[in-house]
C-alpha positions as CSV (number, residue, x, y, z in Angstrom):
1,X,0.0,0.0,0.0
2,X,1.3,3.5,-0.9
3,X,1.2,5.9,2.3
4,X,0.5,9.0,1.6
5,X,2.7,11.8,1.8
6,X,1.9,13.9,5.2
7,X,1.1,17.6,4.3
8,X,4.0,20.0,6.5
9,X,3.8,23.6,6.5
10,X,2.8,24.0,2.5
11,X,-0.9,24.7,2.3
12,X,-3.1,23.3,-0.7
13,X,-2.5,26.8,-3.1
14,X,1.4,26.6,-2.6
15,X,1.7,22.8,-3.4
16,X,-0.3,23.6,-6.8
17,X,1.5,26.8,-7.6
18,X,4.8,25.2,-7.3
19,X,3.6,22.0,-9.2
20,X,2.3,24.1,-11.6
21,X,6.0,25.8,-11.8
22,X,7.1,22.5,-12.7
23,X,4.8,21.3,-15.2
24,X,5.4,25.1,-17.0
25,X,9.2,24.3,-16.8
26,X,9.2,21.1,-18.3
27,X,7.3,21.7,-20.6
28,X,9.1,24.8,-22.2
29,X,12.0,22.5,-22.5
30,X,10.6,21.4,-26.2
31,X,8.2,23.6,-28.5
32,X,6.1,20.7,-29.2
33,X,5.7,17.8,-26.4
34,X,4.5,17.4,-23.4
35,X,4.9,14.9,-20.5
36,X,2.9,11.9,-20.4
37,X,2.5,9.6,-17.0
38,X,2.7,6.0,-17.0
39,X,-1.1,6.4,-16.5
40,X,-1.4,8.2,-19.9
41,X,0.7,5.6,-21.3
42,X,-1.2,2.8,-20.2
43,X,-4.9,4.3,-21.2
44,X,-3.5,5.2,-24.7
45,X,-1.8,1.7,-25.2
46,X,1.1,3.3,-26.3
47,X,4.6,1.6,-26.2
48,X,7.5,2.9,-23.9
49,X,8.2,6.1,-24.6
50,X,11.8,6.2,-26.8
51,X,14.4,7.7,-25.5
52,X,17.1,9.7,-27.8
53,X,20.8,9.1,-26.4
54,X,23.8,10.6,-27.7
55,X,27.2,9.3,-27.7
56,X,29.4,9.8,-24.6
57,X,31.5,12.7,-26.1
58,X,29.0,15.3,-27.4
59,X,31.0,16.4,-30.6
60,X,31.5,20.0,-30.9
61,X,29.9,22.2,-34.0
62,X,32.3,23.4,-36.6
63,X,33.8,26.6,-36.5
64,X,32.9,28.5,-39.4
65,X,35.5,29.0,-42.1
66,X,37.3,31.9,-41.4
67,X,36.2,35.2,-43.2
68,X,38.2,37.1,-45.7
69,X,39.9,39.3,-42.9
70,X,40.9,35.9,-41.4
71,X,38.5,36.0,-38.6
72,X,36.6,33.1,-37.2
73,X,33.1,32.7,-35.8
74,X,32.5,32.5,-32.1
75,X,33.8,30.1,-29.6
76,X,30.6,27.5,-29.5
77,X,29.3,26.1,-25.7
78,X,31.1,22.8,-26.5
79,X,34.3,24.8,-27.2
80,X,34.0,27.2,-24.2
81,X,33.2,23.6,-22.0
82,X,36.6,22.2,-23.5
83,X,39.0,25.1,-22.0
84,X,36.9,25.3,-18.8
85,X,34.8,21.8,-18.0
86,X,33.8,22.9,-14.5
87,X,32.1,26.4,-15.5
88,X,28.3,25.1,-14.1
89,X,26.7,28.1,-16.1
90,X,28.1,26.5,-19.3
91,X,27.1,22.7,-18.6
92,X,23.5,24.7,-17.1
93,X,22.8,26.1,-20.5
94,X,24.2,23.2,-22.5
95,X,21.8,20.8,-21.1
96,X,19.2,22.6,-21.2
97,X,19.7,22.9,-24.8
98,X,20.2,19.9,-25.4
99,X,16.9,18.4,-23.3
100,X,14.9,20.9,-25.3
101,X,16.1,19.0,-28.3
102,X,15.5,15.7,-26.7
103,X,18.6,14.6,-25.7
104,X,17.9,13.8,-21.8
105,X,20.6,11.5,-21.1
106,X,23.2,13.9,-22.6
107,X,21.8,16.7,-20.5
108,X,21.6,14.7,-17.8
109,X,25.2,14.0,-17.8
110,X,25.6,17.7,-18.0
111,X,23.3,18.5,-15.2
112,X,25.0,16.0,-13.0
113,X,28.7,16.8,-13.9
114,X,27.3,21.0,-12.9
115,X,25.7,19.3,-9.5
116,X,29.0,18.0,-8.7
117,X,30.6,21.0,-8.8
118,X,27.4,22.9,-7.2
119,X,25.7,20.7,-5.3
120,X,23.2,23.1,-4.6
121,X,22.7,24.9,-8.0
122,X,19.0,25.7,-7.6
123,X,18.8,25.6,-11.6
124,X,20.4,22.5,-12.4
125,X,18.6,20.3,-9.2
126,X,15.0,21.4,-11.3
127,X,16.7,20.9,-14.8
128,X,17.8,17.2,-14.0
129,X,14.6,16.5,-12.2
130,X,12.8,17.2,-15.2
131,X,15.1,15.4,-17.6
132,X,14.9,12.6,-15.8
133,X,10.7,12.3,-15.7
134,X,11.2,12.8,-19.3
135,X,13.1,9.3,-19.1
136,X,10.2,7.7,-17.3
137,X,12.4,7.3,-14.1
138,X,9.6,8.9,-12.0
139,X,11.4,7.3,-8.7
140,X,14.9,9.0,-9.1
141,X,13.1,12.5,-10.3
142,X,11.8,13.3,-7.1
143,X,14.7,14.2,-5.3
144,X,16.1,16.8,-7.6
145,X,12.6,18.4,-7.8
146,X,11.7,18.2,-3.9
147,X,15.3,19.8,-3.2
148,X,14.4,22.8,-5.8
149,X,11.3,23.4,-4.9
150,X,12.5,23.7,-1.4
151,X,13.2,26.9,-2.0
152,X,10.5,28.4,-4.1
153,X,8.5,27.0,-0.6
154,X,10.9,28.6,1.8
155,X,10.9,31.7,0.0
156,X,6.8,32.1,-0.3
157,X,6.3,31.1,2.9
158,X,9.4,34.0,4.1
159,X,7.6,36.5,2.1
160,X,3.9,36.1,3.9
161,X,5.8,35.9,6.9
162,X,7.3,39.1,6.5
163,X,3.9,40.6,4.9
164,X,2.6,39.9,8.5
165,X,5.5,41.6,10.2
166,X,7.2,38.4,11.6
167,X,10.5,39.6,10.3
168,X,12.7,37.4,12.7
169,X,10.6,33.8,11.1
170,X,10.9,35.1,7.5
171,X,14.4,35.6,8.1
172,X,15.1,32.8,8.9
173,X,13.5,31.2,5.7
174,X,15.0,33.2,3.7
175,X,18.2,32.0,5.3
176,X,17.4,28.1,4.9
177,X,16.3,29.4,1.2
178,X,19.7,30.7,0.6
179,X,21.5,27.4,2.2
180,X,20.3,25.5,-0.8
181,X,20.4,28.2,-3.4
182,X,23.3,31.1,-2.7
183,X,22.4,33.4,-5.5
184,X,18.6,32.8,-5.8
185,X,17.8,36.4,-6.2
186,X,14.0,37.0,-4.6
187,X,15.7,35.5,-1.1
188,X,18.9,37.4,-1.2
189,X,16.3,41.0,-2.2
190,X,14.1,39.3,0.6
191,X,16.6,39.0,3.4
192,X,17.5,42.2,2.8
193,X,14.6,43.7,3.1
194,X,13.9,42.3,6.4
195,X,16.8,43.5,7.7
196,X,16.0,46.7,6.8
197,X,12.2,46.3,8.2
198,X,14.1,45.4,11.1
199,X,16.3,48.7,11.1
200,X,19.8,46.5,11.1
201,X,20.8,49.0,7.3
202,X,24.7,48.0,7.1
203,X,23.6,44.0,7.5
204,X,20.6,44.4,5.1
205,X,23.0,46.2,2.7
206,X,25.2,42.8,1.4
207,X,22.4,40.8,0.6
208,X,20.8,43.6,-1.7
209,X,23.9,44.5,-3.2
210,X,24.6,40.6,-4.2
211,X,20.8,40.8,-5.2
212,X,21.7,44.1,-7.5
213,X,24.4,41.3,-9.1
214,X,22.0,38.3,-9.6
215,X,19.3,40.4,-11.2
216,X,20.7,43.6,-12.5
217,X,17.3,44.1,-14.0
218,X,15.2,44.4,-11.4
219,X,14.4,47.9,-9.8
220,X,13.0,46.8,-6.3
221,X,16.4,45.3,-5.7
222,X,17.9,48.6,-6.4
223,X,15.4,50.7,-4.7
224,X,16.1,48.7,-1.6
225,X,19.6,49.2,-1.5
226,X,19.6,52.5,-2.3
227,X,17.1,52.9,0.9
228,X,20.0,50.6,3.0
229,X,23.1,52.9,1.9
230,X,21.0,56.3,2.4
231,X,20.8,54.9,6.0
232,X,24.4,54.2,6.3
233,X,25.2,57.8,4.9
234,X,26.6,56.4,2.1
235,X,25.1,59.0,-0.3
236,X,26.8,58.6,-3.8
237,X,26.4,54.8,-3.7
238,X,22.6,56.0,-2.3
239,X,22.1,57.8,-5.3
240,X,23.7,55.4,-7.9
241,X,21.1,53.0,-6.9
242,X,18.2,54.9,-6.8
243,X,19.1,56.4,-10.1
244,X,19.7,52.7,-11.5
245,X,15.9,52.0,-10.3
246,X,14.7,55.1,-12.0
247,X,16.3,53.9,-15.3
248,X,14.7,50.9,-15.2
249,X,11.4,52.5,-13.6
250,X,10.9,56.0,-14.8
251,X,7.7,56.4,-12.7
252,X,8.5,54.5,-9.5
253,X,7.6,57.2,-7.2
254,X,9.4,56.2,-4.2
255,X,12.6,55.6,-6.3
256,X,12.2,59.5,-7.7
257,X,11.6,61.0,-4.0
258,X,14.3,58.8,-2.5
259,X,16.6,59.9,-5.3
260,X,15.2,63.3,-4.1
261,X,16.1,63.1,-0.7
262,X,19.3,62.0,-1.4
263,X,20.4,65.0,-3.3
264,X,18.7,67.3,-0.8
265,X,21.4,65.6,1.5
266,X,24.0,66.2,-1.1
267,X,23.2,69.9,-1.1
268,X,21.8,70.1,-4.6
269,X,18.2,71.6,-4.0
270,X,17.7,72.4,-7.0
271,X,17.8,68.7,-8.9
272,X,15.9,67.5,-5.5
273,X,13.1,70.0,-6.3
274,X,12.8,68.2,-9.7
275,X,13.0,64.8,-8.0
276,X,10.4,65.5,-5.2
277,X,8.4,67.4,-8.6
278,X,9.1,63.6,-10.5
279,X,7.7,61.7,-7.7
280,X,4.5,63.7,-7.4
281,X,3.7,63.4,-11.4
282,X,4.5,59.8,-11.5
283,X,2.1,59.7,-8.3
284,X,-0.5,61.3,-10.3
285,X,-0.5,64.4,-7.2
């Protein structure tokens, strides 16, 4: 008889969302197919699914012939992998090329050879789970995907946590979060955000700078540290960020009077007037 599995802490619309997550991930890995269960299998009266294998060594792609000024086309993945075979970004993006073409024991290879240098590489734990449902080997799947979807958990759950002002238990999921996953960016921006909620500015700053470096793209995480290094006094890094978050979110408001506060600090009235003046538009005041 098959037990089943306890719920812990997850509620009903987390375990969906992050299954959900999965299924979405999985199935972005090819344009065309999906994943079928045993179950579908068996009700279609299908035969075993077929896997595709490529040989041991994946053979790079020929450079192109060099052009009449005697240059030659880029370095390809397989050539960058030969001159550096531990670089886990490289083996990341290799097999999940390769899966997407259907070659799941060759990415798998890849995702395991990136695990072993990063055990906990939040990327490559989902990316081999997935590969490996695609082989049918349901049992061995599990694992990878529990592990990576430990932190998507740990970092919802931090997040209501700290909606509801219990800073000191969403810390310390964001912490567990960032045990498995180092660089996932929403817990590094997370953690520092509660520090900040809980007025500790130099130990919140870190965390958001190394979230500014994760995802460059992402205004809150600028915002944030710009709010962190204004409380530290450091007002040109302040401003850098702030002005960062204003770049990539003309009419975030509290980005355009922070900005303005920080130059009101740096005795220049006059472009914190057009700040503060900034702010109110974008408000709609």
């Amino acid at each position: 008889m098959i037990r089943k599995r306890e719920p812990r802490w997850q509620s009903a619309a987390e375990r969906a969302r992050v299954a959900a997550e999965l299924i979405e991930e999985a199935e972005s890995l090819t344009e065309t197919s999906t994943i079928a269960s045993p179950a579908d299998v068996a009700r279609a009266g299908l035969p075993p699914p077929i896997t595709a294998q490529l040989p041991a060594h994946v053979p790079p792609v020929p450079a192109e012939a060099p052009t009449p000024d005697g240059s030659t086309a880029e370095p390809t993945l397989d050539d960058a992998l030969a001159a550096d075979p531990d670089n886990v970004a490289l083996l990341v993006e290799r097999a999940r090329l390769l899966a997407r073409a259907t070659h799941y024991r060759a990415a798998q290879r890849d995702y395991e050879c990136a695990l072993r240098v990063d055990p906990i590489h939040g990327e490559a734990l989902r990316g081999l789970g997935v590969v490996v449902s695609r082989r049918g080997l349901w049992s061995e799947a599990v694992p990878h995907l529990r592990r990576a979807t430990e932190v998507a958990l740990l970092v919802e759950r931090a997040r209501l946590l700290a909606r509801a002002t219990h800073y000191r238990a969403a810390q310390r999921d964001y912490e567990s979060a960032l045990c498995v996953d180092p660089i996932h960016g929403e817990a590094l921006r997370g953690l520092g955000m509660v520090f900040s909620r809980r007025g500790l500015w130099s130990e919140a700053v870190p965390h958001l700078r190394r979230a500014t470096e994760v995802d460059p793209g992402r205004a809150a995480a600028w915002f944030y540290l710009g709010e962190a290094l204004n409380h530290v006094d450091d007002l040109e890094g302040a401003r850098a960020a702030y002005e960062r978050a204003v770049e990539l979110e003309p009419r975030n408001t509290r980005a355009l009077y922070g900005l303005g506060i920080v130059l009101d600090r740096l005795n220049r009235p006059d472009e914190a007037t057009r700040m503060y003046r900034r702010s109110r538009e974008a408000g709609g005041g």
